[in-house]
C-alpha positions in Angstrom: 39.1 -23.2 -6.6 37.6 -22.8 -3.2 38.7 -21.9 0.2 37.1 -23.8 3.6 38.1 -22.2 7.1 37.1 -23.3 10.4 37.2 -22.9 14.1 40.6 -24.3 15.0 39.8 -27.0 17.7 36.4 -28.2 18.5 35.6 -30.2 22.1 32.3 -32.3 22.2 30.5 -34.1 24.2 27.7 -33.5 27.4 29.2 -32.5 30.4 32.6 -31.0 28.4 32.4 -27.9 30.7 33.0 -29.7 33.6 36.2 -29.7 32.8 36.8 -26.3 31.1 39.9 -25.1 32.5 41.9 -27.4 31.0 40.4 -26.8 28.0 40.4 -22.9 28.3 43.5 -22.2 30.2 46.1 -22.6 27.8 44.9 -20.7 24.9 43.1 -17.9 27.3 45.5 -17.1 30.4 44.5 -16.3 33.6 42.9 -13.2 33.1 39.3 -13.9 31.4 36.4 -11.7 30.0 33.1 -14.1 30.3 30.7 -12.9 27.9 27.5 -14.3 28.8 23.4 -12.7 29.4 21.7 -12.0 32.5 19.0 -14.8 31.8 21.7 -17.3 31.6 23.3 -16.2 35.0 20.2 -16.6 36.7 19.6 -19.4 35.7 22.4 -20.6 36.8 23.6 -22.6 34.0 27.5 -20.2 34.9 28.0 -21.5 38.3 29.5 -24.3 37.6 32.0 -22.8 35.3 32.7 -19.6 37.1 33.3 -21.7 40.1 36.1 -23.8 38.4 37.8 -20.8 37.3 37.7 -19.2 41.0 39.5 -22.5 41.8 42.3 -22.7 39.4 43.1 -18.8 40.7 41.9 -17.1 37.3 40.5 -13.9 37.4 37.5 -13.5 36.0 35.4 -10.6 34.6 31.8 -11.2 33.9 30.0 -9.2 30.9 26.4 -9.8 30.5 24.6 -6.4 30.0 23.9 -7.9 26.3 20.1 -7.5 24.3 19.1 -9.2 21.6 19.8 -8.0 18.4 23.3 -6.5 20.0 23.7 -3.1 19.7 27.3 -1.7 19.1 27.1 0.0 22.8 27.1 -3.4 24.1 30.3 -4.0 22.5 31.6 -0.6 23.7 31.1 -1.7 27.3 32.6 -4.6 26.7 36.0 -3.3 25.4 36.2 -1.1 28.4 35.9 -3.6 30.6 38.2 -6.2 28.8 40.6 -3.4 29.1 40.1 -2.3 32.9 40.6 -6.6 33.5 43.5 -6.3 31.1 42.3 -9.7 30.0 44.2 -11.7 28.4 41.5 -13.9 26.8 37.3 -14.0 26.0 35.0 -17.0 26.7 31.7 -16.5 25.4 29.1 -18.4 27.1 25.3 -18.1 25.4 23.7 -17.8 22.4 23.7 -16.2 19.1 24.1 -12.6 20.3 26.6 -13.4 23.4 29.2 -14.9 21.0 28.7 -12.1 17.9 29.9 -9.8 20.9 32.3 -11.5 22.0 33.5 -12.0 19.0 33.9 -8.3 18.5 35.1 -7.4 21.7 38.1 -10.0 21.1 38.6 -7.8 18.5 38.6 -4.8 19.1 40.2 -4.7 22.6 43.2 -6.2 21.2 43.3 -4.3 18.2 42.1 -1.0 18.9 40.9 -0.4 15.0 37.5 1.3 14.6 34.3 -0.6 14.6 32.9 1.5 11.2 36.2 0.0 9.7 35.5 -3.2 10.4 32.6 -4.0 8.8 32.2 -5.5 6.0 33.9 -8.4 4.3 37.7 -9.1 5.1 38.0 -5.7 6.9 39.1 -6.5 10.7 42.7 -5.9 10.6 43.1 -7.4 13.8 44.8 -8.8 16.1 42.3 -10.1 18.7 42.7 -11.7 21.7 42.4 -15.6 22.4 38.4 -16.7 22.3 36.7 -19.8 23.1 33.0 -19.7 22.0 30.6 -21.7 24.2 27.0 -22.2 22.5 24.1 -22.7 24.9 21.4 -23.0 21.9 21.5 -24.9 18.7 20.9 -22.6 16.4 23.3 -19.9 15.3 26.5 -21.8 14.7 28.5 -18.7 15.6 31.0 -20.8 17.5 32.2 -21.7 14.2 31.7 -18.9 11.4 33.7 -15.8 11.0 31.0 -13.7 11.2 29.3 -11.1 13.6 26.1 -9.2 13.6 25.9 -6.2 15.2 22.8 -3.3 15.1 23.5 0.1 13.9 21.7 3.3 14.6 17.9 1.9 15.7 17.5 -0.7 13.4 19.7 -1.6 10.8 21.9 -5.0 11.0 25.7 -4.8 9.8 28.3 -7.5 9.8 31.9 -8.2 10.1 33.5 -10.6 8.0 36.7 -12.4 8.7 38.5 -15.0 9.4 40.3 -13.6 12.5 36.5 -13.8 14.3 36.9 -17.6 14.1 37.3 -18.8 17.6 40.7 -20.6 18.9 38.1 -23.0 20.1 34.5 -24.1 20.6 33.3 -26.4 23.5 30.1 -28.0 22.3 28.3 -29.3 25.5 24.6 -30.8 25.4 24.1 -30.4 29.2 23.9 -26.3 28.4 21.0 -26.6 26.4 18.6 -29.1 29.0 15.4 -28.0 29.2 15.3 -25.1 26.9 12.0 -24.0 26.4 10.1 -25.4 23.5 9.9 -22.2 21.2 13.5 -21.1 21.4 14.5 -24.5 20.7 12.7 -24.7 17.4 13.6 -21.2 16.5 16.9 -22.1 17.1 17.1 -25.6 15.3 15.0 -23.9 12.3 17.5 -21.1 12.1 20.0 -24.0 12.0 18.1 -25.9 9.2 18.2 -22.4 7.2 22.0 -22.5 7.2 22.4 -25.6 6.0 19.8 -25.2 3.1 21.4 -21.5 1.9 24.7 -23.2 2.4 23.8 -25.8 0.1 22.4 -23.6 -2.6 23.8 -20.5 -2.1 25.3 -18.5 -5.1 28.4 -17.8 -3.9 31.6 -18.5 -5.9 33.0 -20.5 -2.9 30.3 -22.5 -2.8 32.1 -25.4 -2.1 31.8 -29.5 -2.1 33.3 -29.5 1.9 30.4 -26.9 2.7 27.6 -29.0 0.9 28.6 -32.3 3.0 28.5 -30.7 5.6 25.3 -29.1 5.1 23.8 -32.4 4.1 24.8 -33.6 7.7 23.3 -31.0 9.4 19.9 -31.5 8.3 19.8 -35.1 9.2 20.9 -34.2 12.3 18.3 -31.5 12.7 15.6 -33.3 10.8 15.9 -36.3 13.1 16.0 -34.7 16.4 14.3 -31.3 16.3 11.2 -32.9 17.7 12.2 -35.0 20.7 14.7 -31.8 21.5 11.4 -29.7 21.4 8.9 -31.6 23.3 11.4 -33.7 25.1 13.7 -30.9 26.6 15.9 -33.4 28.6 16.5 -35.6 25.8 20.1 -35.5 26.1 21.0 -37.4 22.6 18.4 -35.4 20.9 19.9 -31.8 22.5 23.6 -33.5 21.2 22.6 -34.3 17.9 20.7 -30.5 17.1 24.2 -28.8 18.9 26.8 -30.7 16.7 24.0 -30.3 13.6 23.9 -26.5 14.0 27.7 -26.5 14.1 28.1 -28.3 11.2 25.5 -25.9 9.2 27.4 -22.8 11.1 31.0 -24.7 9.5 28.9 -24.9 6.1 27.6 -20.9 5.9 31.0 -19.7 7.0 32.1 -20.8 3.7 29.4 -20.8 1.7 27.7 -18.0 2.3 23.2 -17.5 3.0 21.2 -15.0 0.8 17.9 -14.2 1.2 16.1 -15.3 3.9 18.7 -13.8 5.9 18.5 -10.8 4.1 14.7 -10.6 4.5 14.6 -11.7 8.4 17.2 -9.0 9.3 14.6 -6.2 9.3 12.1 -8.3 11.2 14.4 -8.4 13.7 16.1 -4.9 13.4 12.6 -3.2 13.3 10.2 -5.5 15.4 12.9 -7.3 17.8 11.5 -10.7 16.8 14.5 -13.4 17.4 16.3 -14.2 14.6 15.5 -17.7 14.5 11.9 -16.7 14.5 12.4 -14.0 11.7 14.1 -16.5 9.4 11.2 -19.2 10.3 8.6 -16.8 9.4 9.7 -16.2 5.7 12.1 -19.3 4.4 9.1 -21.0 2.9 8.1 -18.5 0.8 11.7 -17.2 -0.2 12.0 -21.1 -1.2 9.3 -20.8 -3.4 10.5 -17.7 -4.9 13.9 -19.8 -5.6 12.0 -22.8 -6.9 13.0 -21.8 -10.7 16.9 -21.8 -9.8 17.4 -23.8 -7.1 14.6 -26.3 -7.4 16.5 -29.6 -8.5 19.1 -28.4 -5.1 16.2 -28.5 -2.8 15.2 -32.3 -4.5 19.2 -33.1 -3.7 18.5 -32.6 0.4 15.0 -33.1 0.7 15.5 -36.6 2.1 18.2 -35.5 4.0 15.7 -33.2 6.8 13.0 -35.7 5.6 14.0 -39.3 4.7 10.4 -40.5 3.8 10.7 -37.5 1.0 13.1 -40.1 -0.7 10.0 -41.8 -2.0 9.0 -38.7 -3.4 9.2 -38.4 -7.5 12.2 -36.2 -7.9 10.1 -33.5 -10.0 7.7 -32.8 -7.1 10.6 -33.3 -4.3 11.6 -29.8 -3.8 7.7 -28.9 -3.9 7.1 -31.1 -1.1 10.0 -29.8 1.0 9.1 -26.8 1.4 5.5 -27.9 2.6 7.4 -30.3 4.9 9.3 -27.5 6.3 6.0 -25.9 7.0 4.3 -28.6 8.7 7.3 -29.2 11.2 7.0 -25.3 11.9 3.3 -26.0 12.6 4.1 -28.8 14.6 6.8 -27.3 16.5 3.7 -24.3 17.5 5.9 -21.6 15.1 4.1 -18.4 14.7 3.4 -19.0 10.9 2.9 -15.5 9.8 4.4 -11.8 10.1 0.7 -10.8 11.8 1.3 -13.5 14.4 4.1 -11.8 16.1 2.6 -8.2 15.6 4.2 -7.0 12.8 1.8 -4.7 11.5 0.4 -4.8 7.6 1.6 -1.0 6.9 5.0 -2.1 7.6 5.6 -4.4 4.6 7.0 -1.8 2.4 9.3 -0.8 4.8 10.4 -4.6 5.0 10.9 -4.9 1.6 12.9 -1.5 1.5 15.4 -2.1 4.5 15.9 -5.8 3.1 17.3 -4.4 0.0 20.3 -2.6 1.8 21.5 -6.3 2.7 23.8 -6.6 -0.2 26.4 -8.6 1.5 23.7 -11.9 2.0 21.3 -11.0 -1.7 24.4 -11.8 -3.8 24.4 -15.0 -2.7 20.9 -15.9 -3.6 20.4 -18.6 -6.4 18.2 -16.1 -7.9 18.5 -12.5 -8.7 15.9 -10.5 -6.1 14.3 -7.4 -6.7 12.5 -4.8 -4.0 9.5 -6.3 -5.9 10.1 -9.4 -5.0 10.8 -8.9 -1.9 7.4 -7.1 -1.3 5.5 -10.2 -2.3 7.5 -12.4 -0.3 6.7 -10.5 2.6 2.9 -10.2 1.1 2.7 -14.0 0.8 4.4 -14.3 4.9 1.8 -11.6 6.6 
Protein backbone atom coordinates (compact mmCIF):
# COMPACT_ATOMS: atom_id res chain seq x y z
CA UNK A 1 0.00 0.00 0.00
CA UNK A 2 1.18 3.39 -0.86
CA UNK A 3 -0.25 6.86 -1.15
CA UNK A 4 0.90 9.52 -4.20
CA UNK A 5 -0.39 13.24 -3.84
CA UNK A 6 0.25 16.05 -6.05
CA UNK A 7 -0.27 19.54 -6.93
CA UNK A 8 -3.79 19.63 -8.35
CA UNK A 9 -3.34 21.25 -11.80
CA UNK A 10 -0.11 21.92 -13.52
CA UNK A 11 0.19 24.56 -16.67
CA UNK A 12 3.39 24.23 -18.90
CA UNK A 13 4.89 25.65 -21.43
CA UNK A 14 7.33 29.00 -22.22
CA UNK A 15 5.63 32.09 -22.23
CA UNK A 16 2.52 30.47 -19.84
CA UNK A 17 2.57 33.71 -17.76
CA UNK A 18 1.58 35.67 -20.41
CA UNK A 19 -1.46 34.75 -19.90
CA UNK A 20 -1.78 34.31 -16.00
CA UNK A 21 -4.94 35.76 -15.16
CA UNK A 22 -6.82 33.38 -16.67
CA UNK A 23 -5.02 30.94 -15.19
CA UNK A 24 -4.93 32.56 -11.64
CA UNK A 25 -8.08 34.35 -11.38
CA UNK A 26 -10.45 31.71 -10.71
CA UNK A 27 -8.86 29.84 -8.00
CA UNK A 28 -7.22 33.14 -6.40
CA UNK A 29 -9.89 36.12 -6.54
CA UNK A 30 -9.26 39.50 -7.00
CA UNK A 31 -7.40 40.28 -3.97
CA UNK A 32 -3.75 38.66 -4.34
CA UNK A 33 -0.58 38.43 -2.06
CA UNK A 34 2.58 38.16 -4.66
CA UNK A 35 5.20 36.54 -2.86
CA UNK A 36 8.27 37.12 -4.78
CA UNK A 37 12.36 38.54 -3.82
CA UNK A 38 13.71 41.83 -4.27
CA UNK A 39 16.41 40.42 -6.89
CA UNK A 40 13.64 39.16 -8.96
CA UNK A 41 11.72 42.54 -9.01
CA UNK A 42 14.64 44.26 -10.24
CA UNK A 43 15.14 42.42 -12.48
CA UNK A 44 12.25 42.75 -13.75
CA UNK A 45 11.21 39.34 -14.60
CA UNK A 46 7.34 40.67 -12.38
CA UNK A 47 6.47 43.43 -14.73
CA UNK A 48 4.88 41.67 -16.99
CA UNK A 49 2.78 39.83 -14.55
CA UNK A 50 2.01 42.53 -12.20
CA UNK A 51 0.99 44.61 -15.14
CA UNK A 52 -1.69 42.02 -16.32
CA UNK A 53 -3.14 41.88 -12.97
CA UNK A 54 -3.36 45.98 -12.74
CA UNK A 55 -5.42 45.37 -15.94
CA UNK A 56 -7.96 42.85 -15.16
CA UNK A 57 -8.63 45.36 -11.87
CA UNK A 58 -7.04 42.89 -9.17
CA UNK A 59 -5.49 44.26 -6.32
CA UNK A 60 -2.42 43.28 -5.68
CA UNK A 61 -0.04 43.19 -2.64
CA UNK A 62 3.63 42.57 -3.30
CA UNK A 63 5.78 40.65 -0.56
CA UNK A 64 9.42 40.38 -1.25
CA UNK A 65 11.35 41.24 2.01
CA UNK A 66 12.41 37.31 1.77
CA UNK A 67 16.42 35.94 2.57
CA UNK A 68 17.55 32.88 1.87
CA UNK A 69 17.28 30.25 4.12
CA UNK A 70 13.74 32.01 5.22
CA UNK A 71 13.50 32.86 8.56
CA UNK A 72 10.00 32.47 10.41
CA UNK A 73 9.89 36.51 10.69
CA UNK A 74 9.66 36.54 7.03
CA UNK A 75 6.65 34.58 7.30
CA UNK A 76 5.30 36.82 10.15
CA UNK A 77 5.45 39.87 7.78
CA UNK A 78 3.87 38.12 5.44
CA UNK A 79 0.70 37.08 7.36
CA UNK A 80 0.29 40.62 8.37
CA UNK A 81 0.17 41.87 5.25
CA UNK A 82 -1.98 39.07 3.70
CA UNK A 83 -4.25 40.12 6.36
CA UNK A 84 -4.16 44.05 6.02
CA UNK A 85 -4.88 43.07 1.87
CA UNK A 86 -7.51 40.75 3.15
CA UNK A 87 -6.37 38.61 0.31
CA UNK A 88 -8.13 36.27 -0.87
CA UNK A 89 -5.42 34.24 -2.58
CA UNK A 90 -1.16 33.80 -2.77
CA UNK A 91 0.88 33.63 -5.95
CA UNK A 92 4.38 32.83 -5.27
CA UNK A 93 6.64 33.99 -7.84
CA UNK A 94 10.67 32.77 -7.29
CA UNK A 95 12.59 30.20 -6.14
CA UNK A 96 12.94 27.72 -3.49
CA UNK A 97 12.60 30.07 -0.49
CA UNK A 98 9.72 32.39 -2.14
CA UNK A 99 7.40 29.46 -2.50
CA UNK A 100 8.32 27.62 1.12
CA UNK A 101 6.94 31.12 2.37
CA UNK A 102 4.29 31.37 0.56
CA UNK A 103 3.40 28.28 1.20
CA UNK A 104 3.19 29.09 4.90
CA UNK A 105 1.76 32.24 4.79
CA UNK A 106 -1.25 30.59 2.70
CA UNK A 107 -1.45 28.86 5.79
CA UNK A 108 -1.35 30.50 8.39
CA UNK A 109 -3.26 33.67 7.36
CA UNK A 110 -6.19 31.62 6.69
CA UNK A 111 -5.91 29.46 9.45
CA UNK A 112 -4.58 31.36 12.26
CA UNK A 113 -2.98 27.97 14.05
CA UNK A 114 0.49 28.51 15.54
CA UNK A 115 3.63 28.14 13.43
CA UNK A 116 5.38 25.83 16.51
CA UNK A 117 2.24 23.58 15.89
CA UNK A 118 2.77 23.19 12.64
CA UNK A 119 5.77 21.65 12.15
CA UNK A 120 6.38 18.54 11.73
CA UNK A 121 4.77 15.79 9.75
CA UNK A 122 0.85 15.94 9.09
CA UNK A 123 0.51 18.84 11.68
CA UNK A 124 -1.01 22.00 9.73
CA UNK A 125 -4.56 21.80 10.61
CA UNK A 126 -5.40 24.26 8.06
CA UNK A 127 -7.39 25.80 6.11
CA UNK A 128 -5.23 27.97 3.84
CA UNK A 129 -5.99 30.14 1.32
CA UNK A 130 -5.92 29.49 -2.56
CA UNK A 131 -1.95 29.37 -3.88
CA UNK A 132 -0.52 29.11 -7.25
CA UNK A 133 3.30 28.41 -7.01
CA UNK A 134 5.32 29.97 -9.82
CA UNK A 135 9.10 28.47 -10.00
CA UNK A 136 11.64 30.75 -11.50
CA UNK A 137 14.63 28.05 -11.01
CA UNK A 138 14.80 24.43 -11.66
CA UNK A 139 15.71 23.17 -8.71
CA UNK A 140 13.62 22.90 -5.68
CA UNK A 141 10.39 21.38 -6.96
CA UNK A 142 8.49 23.19 -4.27
CA UNK A 143 5.63 23.98 -6.64
CA UNK A 144 4.74 20.48 -6.28
CA UNK A 145 5.66 18.91 -2.71
CA UNK A 146 3.92 19.43 0.44
CA UNK A 147 6.63 20.63 2.19
CA UNK A 148 8.22 23.93 3.63
CA UNK A 149 11.51 24.83 5.17
CA UNK A 150 11.63 27.36 7.43
CA UNK A 151 14.87 28.62 9.91
CA UNK A 152 14.39 28.61 13.50
CA UNK A 153 16.26 30.49 16.17
CA UNK A 154 19.87 31.36 14.17
CA UNK A 155 20.44 28.34 12.51
CA UNK A 156 18.49 25.41 12.76
CA UNK A 157 16.07 24.25 9.64
CA UNK A 158 12.46 22.89 10.49
CA UNK A 159 9.75 21.68 8.21
CA UNK A 160 6.13 21.47 7.73
CA UNK A 161 4.67 18.50 6.37
CA UNK A 162 1.27 18.31 4.72
CA UNK A 163 -0.71 17.86 2.10
CA UNK A 164 -2.72 21.09 2.52
CA UNK A 165 0.90 23.06 1.45
CA UNK A 166 0.26 21.48 -2.08
CA UNK A 167 -0.48 24.26 -4.30
CA UNK A 168 -4.13 24.54 -6.20
CA UNK A 169 -1.80 25.05 -9.07
CA UNK A 170 1.75 25.46 -10.52
CA UNK A 171 2.55 27.44 -13.75
CA UNK A 172 5.76 25.98 -15.14
CA UNK A 173 7.16 28.70 -17.63
CA UNK A 174 10.82 28.34 -19.23
CA UNK A 175 10.89 32.16 -20.19
CA UNK A 176 11.30 32.84 -16.16
CA UNK A 177 14.47 31.13 -15.94
CA UNK A 178 16.43 32.79 -19.34
CA UNK A 179 19.66 33.68 -18.62
CA UNK A 180 20.11 32.54 -15.13
CA UNK A 181 23.51 32.74 -14.18
CA UNK A 182 25.60 29.66 -14.60
CA UNK A 183 26.22 28.68 -10.88
CA UNK A 184 22.61 28.97 -9.68
CA UNK A 185 21.62 27.04 -12.47
CA UNK A 186 23.66 24.08 -11.66
CA UNK A 187 23.04 24.30 -8.07
CA UNK A 188 19.66 24.30 -8.79
CA UNK A 189 19.51 21.42 -11.43
CA UNK A 190 22.01 19.38 -9.02
CA UNK A 191 19.66 19.97 -6.15
CA UNK A 192 17.00 18.58 -8.61
CA UNK A 193 19.17 15.49 -9.54
CA UNK A 194 19.43 14.86 -5.61
CA UNK A 195 15.63 14.51 -5.41
CA UNK A 196 15.23 12.29 -7.83
CA UNK A 197 18.12 9.92 -6.63
CA UNK A 198 16.85 9.99 -2.73
CA UNK A 199 13.44 9.60 -4.19
CA UNK A 200 14.46 6.64 -5.88
CA UNK A 201 16.17 4.94 -2.97
CA UNK A 202 14.89 6.39 -0.16
CA UNK A 203 13.78 4.20 2.89
CA UNK A 204 10.62 5.32 3.33
CA UNK A 205 7.61 2.88 3.60
CA UNK A 206 5.80 4.96 0.85
CA UNK A 207 8.42 4.46 -1.32
CA UNK A 208 6.41 3.97 -4.13
CA UNK A 209 6.50 2.58 -7.99
CA UNK A 210 4.63 6.19 -9.23
CA UNK A 211 7.51 8.10 -7.27
CA UNK A 212 10.43 5.93 -8.82
CA UNK A 213 9.10 6.63 -12.64
CA UNK A 214 8.97 9.64 -12.02
CA UNK A 215 12.30 9.96 -10.55
CA UNK A 216 13.75 8.00 -13.42
CA UNK A 217 12.29 10.82 -15.73
CA UNK A 218 13.70 13.51 -13.98
CA UNK A 219 17.20 12.53 -14.35
CA UNK A 220 17.05 12.17 -18.08
CA UNK A 221 15.65 15.27 -18.22
CA UNK A 222 18.28 16.80 -15.96
CA UNK A 223 21.13 14.61 -17.24
CA UNK A 224 20.48 15.69 -20.86
CA UNK A 225 20.11 19.31 -20.46
CA UNK A 226 21.90 20.53 -17.40
CA UNK A 227 24.79 21.54 -19.56
CA UNK A 228 23.40 23.48 -22.54
CA UNK A 229 20.96 25.17 -19.60
CA UNK A 230 24.30 26.10 -17.88
CA UNK A 231 26.51 27.41 -20.46
CA UNK A 232 23.75 28.17 -22.86
CA UNK A 233 21.48 30.38 -20.62
CA UNK A 234 18.93 31.16 -23.50
CA UNK A 235 18.55 27.70 -24.48
CA UNK A 236 14.99 27.78 -24.24
CA UNK A 237 14.39 23.78 -24.70
CA UNK A 238 17.16 23.03 -22.51
CA UNK A 239 15.71 25.72 -19.52
CA UNK A 240 12.07 23.65 -20.36
CA UNK A 241 13.37 20.35 -20.08
CA UNK A 242 15.54 21.07 -16.37
CA UNK A 243 11.90 23.03 -15.16
CA UNK A 244 9.48 20.12 -15.96
CA UNK A 245 12.60 17.64 -14.74
CA UNK A 246 12.87 19.32 -11.39
CA UNK A 247 9.02 19.10 -11.03
CA UNK A 248 8.88 15.69 -11.70
CA UNK A 249 11.81 14.92 -9.02
CA UNK A 250 9.83 17.61 -6.58
CA UNK A 251 6.36 15.17 -7.60
CA UNK A 252 8.77 12.12 -6.75
CA UNK A 253 10.28 13.43 -3.02
CA UNK A 254 6.82 14.61 -2.06
CA UNK A 255 6.01 10.99 -1.77
CA UNK A 256 8.93 9.42 -1.35
CA UNK A 257 10.63 11.09 0.93
CA UNK A 258 15.05 12.31 0.84
CA UNK A 259 17.42 11.27 3.73
CA UNK A 260 20.70 12.16 4.17
CA UNK A 261 22.09 14.51 2.03
CA UNK A 262 19.40 16.60 2.92
CA UNK A 263 19.90 16.06 6.34
CA UNK A 264 23.71 16.73 6.10
CA UNK A 265 23.30 20.04 3.75
CA UNK A 266 20.81 21.65 6.10
CA UNK A 267 23.46 22.78 8.58
CA UNK A 268 25.64 24.02 5.74
CA UNK A 269 23.16 26.10 4.93
CA UNK A 270 21.65 26.94 8.44
CA UNK A 271 25.15 27.77 9.81
CA UNK A 272 27.27 29.11 6.73
CA UNK A 273 24.27 30.49 4.50
CA UNK A 274 25.58 28.49 1.48
CA UNK A 275 22.42 27.83 -0.99
CA UNK A 276 20.84 24.83 -0.67
CA UNK A 277 21.57 23.55 -3.96
CA UNK A 278 25.19 24.22 -3.28
CA UNK A 279 25.05 22.50 0.23
CA UNK A 280 23.52 19.36 -1.20
CA UNK A 281 26.15 19.46 -4.18
CA UNK A 282 28.94 19.72 -1.84
CA UNK A 283 28.26 16.34 0.07
CA UNK A 284 25.92 13.84 -2.22
CA UNK A 285 28.94 12.08 -3.54
CA UNK A 286 30.29 11.12 -0.51
CA UNK A 287 26.81 10.30 1.31
CA UNK A 288 26.47 8.03 -2.01
CA UNK A 289 29.44 6.27 -1.14
CA UNK A 290 28.47 5.89 2.32
CA UNK A 291 25.15 4.24 0.89
CA UNK A 292 27.05 2.07 -1.55
CA UNK A 293 26.40 -1.23 0.76
CA UNK A 294 22.51 -0.69 0.75
CA UNK A 295 21.66 1.08 -2.00
CA UNK A 296 24.33 0.16 -4.54
CA UNK A 297 22.39 -2.13 -7.01
CA UNK A 298 19.49 1.23 -6.92
CA UNK A 299 22.12 3.54 -8.01
CA UNK A 300 23.14 0.78 -11.02
CA UNK A 301 19.05 0.88 -11.77
CA UNK A 302 19.34 4.97 -12.80
CA UNK A 303 22.82 5.36 -13.63
CA UNK A 304 22.02 5.39 -17.31
CA UNK A 305 19.11 7.26 -16.71
CA UNK A 306 21.43 10.87 -15.76
CA UNK A 307 24.09 9.18 -17.91
CA UNK A 308 23.11 6.95 -20.87
CA UNK A 309 26.71 6.00 -21.95
CA UNK A 310 26.80 4.42 -18.13
CA UNK A 311 24.44 1.73 -19.87
CA UNK A 312 27.67 0.19 -21.20
CA UNK A 313 28.91 0.04 -17.91
CA UNK A 314 29.18 -3.67 -16.19
CA UNK A 315 26.27 -3.59 -13.75
CA UNK A 316 28.69 -4.44 -10.71
CA UNK A 317 30.81 -1.24 -11.21
CA UNK A 318 27.67 0.94 -12.40
CA UNK A 319 26.72 2.53 -9.21
CA UNK A 320 30.66 3.14 -8.64
CA UNK A 321 30.90 4.98 -11.72
CA UNK A 322 27.85 7.14 -11.05
CA UNK A 323 28.85 8.70 -8.40
CA UNK A 324 32.28 9.68 -10.18
CA UNK A 325 29.96 10.88 -13.04
CA UNK A 326 28.13 12.93 -10.75
CA UNK A 327 31.34 14.49 -9.73
CA UNK A 328 32.78 15.20 -13.01
CA UNK A 329 29.54 17.12 -14.21
CA UNK A 330 29.86 19.18 -10.84
CA UNK A 331 33.46 19.82 -11.98
CA UNK A 332 32.38 20.72 -15.26
CA UNK A 333 29.57 22.78 -14.33
CA UNK A 334 32.62 24.96 -12.05
CA UNK A 335 30.83 23.56 -8.55
CA UNK A 336 32.77 24.41 -5.56
CA UNK A 337 33.87 20.73 -4.86
CA UNK A 338 34.66 20.98 -1.23
CA UNK A 339 33.27 22.39 2.25
CA UNK A 340 36.81 24.64 2.32
CA UNK A 341 35.83 26.06 -1.11
CA UNK A 342 32.99 28.03 0.14
CA UNK A 343 34.64 28.98 3.53
CA UNK A 344 33.43 26.68 5.82
CA UNK A 345 36.00 26.44 8.23
CA UNK A 346 37.79 22.85 9.36
CA UNK A 347 36.91 23.47 13.22
CA UNK A 348 33.37 23.44 12.23
CA UNK A 349 32.95 19.77 11.20
CA UNK A 350 31.91 18.55 14.43
CA UNK A 351 29.44 20.95 14.70
CA UNK A 352 28.14 19.70 11.17
CA UNK A 353 27.97 16.42 12.12
CA UNK A 354 26.21 17.33 15.50
CA UNK A 355 23.40 19.68 14.12
CA UNK A 356 22.89 17.04 11.17
CA UNK A 357 21.87 14.61 13.67
CA UNK A 358 18.70 16.65 14.98
CA UNK A 359 17.31 16.05 11.24
CA UNK A 360 15.30 13.00 12.14
CA UNK A 361 12.48 13.76 9.91
CA UNK A 362 14.94 13.30 6.48
CA UNK A 363 17.75 10.28 8.39
CA UNK A 364 14.86 7.79 8.62
CA UNK A 365 14.59 7.67 5.20
CA UNK A 366 18.16 6.89 4.35
CA UNK A 367 18.77 3.32 2.86
CA UNK A 368 21.26 3.03 5.52
CA UNK A 369 21.15 3.51 9.18
CA UNK A 370 23.56 6.81 10.00
CA UNK A 371 25.35 7.46 12.91
CA UNK A 372 26.98 11.03 14.30
CA UNK A 373 30.16 9.04 13.33
CA UNK A 374 29.25 8.73 10.11
CA UNK A 375 28.32 11.68 9.57
CA UNK A 376 31.72 13.21 10.75
CA UNK A 377 33.52 11.37 8.06
CA UNK A 378 31.27 12.30 5.51
CA UNK A 379 31.80 15.64 6.21
CA UNK A 380 35.73 14.76 6.76
CA UNK A 381 35.79 13.15 3.20
CA UNK A 382 33.69 16.71 1.72
CA UNK A 383 36.20 19.43 3.49
Amino acid sequence: MFTFTTTRTIVAGAGSTQHIVEHIRPILGDRILLVTDKGLRRLGLLSHIQQQLAGAGIAVAVFDDIAADPPEANVFAGVQIARTHRATGVLAVGGGSPMDVAKVIALLAKSSESLAEAYGIGNAKGPRLPLVLVPTTAGTGSEATPIAILTTGTAEKKGIVSPLLLPDMAILDADLTLGLPPLVTAATGIDAMVHAIEAYTSGSANNNPVSKALAREALRLLGANIRQACFEGNNREAREGMLLGSLLAGQAFANSPVAAVHALAYPIGGHFHIPHGLSNALVLPHVMRFNLEAAGEAYAEIAADAFPKLGNTPRESRANAFILEIEALSRALEVPQRLRDVGIPEDAIGLLASEAMKQTRLLINNPRPLTEVDALAIYEAAY
